[in-house]
C-alpha positions as a printed Julia matrix, in Angstrom:
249×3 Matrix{Float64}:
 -88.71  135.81  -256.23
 -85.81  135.3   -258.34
 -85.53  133.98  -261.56
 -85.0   130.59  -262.04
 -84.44  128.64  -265.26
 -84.81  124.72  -264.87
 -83.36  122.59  -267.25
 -83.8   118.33  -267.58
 -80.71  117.81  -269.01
 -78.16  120.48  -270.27
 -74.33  120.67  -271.15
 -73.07  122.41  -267.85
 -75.12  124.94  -265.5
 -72.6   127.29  -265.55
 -72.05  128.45  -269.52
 -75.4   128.84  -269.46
 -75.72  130.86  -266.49
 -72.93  132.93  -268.26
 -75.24  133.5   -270.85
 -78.26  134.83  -269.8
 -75.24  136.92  -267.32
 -73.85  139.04  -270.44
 -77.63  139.67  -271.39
 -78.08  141.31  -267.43
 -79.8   138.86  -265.47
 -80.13  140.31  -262.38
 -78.35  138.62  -259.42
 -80.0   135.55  -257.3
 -81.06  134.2   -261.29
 -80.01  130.72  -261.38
 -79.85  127.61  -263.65
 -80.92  124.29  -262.64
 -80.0   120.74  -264.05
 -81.56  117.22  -263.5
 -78.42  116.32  -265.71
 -75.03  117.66  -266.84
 -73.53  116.42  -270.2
 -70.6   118.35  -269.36
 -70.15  119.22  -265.72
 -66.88  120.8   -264.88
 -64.75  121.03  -261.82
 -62.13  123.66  -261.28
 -59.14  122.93  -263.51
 -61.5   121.29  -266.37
 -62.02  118.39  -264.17
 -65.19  116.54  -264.83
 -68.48  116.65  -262.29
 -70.12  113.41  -262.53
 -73.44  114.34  -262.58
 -76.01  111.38  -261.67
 -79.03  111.9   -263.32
 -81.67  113.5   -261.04
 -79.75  112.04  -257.5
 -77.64  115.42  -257.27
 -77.64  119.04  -257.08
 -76.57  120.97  -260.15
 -76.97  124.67  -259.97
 -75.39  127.78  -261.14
 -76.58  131.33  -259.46
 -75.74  134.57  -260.56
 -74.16  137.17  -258.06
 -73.84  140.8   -258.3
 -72.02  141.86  -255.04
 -71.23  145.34  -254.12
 -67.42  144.38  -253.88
 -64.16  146.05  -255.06
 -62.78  143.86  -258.03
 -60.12  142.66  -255.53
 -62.54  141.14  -253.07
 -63.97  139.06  -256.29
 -61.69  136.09  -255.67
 -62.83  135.45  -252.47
 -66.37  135.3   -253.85
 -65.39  130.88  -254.32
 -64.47  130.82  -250.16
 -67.91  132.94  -249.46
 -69.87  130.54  -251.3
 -68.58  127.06  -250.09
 -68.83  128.75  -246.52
 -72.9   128.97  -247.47
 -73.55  125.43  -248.28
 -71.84  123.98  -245.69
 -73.74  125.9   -242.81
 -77.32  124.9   -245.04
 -75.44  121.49  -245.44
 -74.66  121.45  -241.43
 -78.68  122.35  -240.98
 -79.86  119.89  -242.33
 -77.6   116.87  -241.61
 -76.97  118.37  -237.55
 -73.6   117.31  -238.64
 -70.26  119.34  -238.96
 -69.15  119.7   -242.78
 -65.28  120.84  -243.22
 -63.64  123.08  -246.14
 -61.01  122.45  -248.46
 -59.71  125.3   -250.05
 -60.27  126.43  -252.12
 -63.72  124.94  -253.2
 -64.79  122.0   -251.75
 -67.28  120.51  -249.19
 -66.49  117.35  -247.34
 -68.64  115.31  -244.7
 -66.59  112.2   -243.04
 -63.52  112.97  -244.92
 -65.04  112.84  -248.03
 -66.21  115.2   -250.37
 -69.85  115.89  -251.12
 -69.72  118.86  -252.64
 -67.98  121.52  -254.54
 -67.97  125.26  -256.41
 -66.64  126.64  -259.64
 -66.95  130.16  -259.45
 -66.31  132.28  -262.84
 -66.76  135.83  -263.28
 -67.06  138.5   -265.82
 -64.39  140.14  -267.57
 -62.79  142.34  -265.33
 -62.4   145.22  -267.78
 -66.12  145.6   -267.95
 -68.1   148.33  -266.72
 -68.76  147.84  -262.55
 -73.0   148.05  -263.06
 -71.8   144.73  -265.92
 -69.87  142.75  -263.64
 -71.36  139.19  -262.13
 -69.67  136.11  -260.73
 -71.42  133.05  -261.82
 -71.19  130.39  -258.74
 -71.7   126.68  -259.92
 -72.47  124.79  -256.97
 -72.57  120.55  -257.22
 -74.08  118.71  -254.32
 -74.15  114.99  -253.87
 -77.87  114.8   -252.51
 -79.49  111.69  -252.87
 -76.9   109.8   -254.47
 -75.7   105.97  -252.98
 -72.96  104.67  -253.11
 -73.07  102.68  -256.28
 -74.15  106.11  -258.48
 -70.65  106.78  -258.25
 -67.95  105.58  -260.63
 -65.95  102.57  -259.3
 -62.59  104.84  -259.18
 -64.23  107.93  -256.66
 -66.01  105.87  -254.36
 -63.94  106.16  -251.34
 -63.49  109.53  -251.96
 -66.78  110.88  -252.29
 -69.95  110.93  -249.83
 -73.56  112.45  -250.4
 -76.83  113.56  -247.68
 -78.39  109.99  -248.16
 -74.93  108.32  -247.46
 -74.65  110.64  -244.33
 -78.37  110.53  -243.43
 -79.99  107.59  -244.97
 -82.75  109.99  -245.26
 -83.85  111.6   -249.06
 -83.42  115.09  -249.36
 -86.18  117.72  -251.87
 -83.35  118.63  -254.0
 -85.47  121.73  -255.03
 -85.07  122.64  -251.69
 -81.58  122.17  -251.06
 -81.46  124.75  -253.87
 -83.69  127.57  -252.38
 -81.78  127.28  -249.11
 -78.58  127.07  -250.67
 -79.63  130.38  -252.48
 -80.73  132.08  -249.78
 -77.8   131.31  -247.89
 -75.18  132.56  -250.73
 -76.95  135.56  -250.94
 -77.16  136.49  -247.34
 -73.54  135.5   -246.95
 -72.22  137.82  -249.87
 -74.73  140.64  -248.11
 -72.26  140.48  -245.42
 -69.11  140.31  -247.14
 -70.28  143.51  -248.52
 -71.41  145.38  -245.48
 -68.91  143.81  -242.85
 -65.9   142.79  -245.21
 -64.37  139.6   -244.83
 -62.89  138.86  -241.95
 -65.58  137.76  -239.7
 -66.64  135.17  -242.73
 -63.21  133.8   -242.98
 -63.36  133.14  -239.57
 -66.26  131.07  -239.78
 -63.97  129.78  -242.55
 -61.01  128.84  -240.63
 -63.18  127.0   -238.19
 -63.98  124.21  -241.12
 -60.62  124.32  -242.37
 -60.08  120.79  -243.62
 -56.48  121.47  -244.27
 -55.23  122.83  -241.84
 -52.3   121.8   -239.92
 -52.36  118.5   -242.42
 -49.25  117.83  -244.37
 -49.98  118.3   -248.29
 -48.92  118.28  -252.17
 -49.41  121.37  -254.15
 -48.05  124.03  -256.59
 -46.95  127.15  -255.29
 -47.1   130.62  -256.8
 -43.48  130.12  -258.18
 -44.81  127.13  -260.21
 -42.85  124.59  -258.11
 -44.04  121.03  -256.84
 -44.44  121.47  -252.54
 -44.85  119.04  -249.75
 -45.69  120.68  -245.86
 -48.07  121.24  -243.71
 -51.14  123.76  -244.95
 -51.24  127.09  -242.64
 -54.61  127.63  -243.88
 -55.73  130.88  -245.65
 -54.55  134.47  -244.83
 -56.29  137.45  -244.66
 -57.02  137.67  -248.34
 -57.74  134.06  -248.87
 -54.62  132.67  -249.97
 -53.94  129.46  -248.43
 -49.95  129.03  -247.33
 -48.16  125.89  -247.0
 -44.88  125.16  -244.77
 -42.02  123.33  -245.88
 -40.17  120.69  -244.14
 -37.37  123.46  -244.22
 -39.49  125.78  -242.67
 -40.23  128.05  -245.35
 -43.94  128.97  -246.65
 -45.21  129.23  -249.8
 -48.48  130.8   -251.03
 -49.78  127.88  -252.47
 -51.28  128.48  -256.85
 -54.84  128.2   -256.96
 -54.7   124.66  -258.69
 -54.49  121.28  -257.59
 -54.51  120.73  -253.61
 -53.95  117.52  -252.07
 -53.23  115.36  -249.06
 -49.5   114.02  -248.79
 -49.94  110.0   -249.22
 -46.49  109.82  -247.8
């Protein structure tokens, strides 16, 4: 059994994950939220967290992976709630790299990995995975301004999900999944990957690794993770790990 600390209502999942991390929690501990004060997306975006309706997790991973592969860690996880997500709904969830879950189009859930400080010792290092899932949430627990953007299992289902649960599986699953990263590498995950890819082939805004402003069509992730994006002048661009977008034009 691993340790699990559950919390009513707390500022965000993930610093305190991060705590009990430094003081060597051992990996598969995990915080649990009814409530976030402040949940975070990537890019200090806000997680609207509806009191007791959603998922609101962070877990605590120790993989057996070379400080390179630790980037990947974000794919590996939103790989492991979509297949628990697919279980349970007997639908087909999608990806959007590099973090998020959609169902219909719309997103229903999403990651923010951090890890330690790379400098640190390799029996010190952790990734923390915050993991946000729109569970039993309708439509009206949304703000006004996200509603056609965002979905959750009782929108998709119209059936009301243990969110307790959700959690266990969802552990279960990241851990399993990060077992085989370690033992079989990557590739055969990010193909599982590339099969969601809610990208791909999908003409998009985003920043590339030069910093610049680019509009193509996504090529999907490469061997390492790093989604590419083709111009309208044929060139590609490995696309900054920031903001990705559909074109509206």
């Amino acid at each position: 059994m691993y340790p699990t600390q559950y919390f009513h209502s707390i500022d965000s999942t993930n610093i305190k994950a991060k705590e009990i991390a430094e003081r060597g929690a051992m990996s598969g501990s995990a915080i649990v939220a009814k409530y976030q004060t402040s949940g975070r997306g990537r890019l200090g975006k806000e997680w609207h967290s509806a009191e007791g309706k959603g998922l609101y997790c962070s877990i605590i991973v120790r993989p057996d992976l070379v400080l390179e592969d630790y980037p990947k860690i974000t794919l590996v996880a939103g790989l492991s709630v979509a297949l628990v997500l697919d279980r349970i709904t007997g639908g087909s969830s999608q990806l959007k790299w590099p973090n998020d879950i959609y169902f219909s189009g719309k997103k229903l859930a999403g990651i923010l990995t951090e890890s330690s400080t790379m400098t640190c010792g390799l029996d010190e290092r952790y990734a923390v995975v915050g993991i946000g899932v729109n569970v039993n949430n309708a439509l009206d627990d949304f703000p006004l301004e996200i509603r056609s953007l965002v979905t959750s299992i009782l929108i998709e289902t119209t059936t009301e999900l243990a969110v307790e649960d959700l959690f266990q599986d969802i552990r279960a699953e990241l851990l399993k999944q990060l077992r085989k990263f370690s033992v079989g590498g990557f590739g055969p995950l990010l193909a599982q990957w590339r099969k969601k890819d809610f990208l791909f082939g999908r003409k998009m805004e985003c920043v590339s690794a030069e910093g610049k402003k680019v509009q193509g069509v996504a090529l999907g992730p490469d061997n390492q993770g790093q989604l590419h994006v083709k111009d309208r002048d044929g060139k590609i661009h490995a696309v900054l790990s920031g903001d990705v977008r559909l074109a509206t034009s």
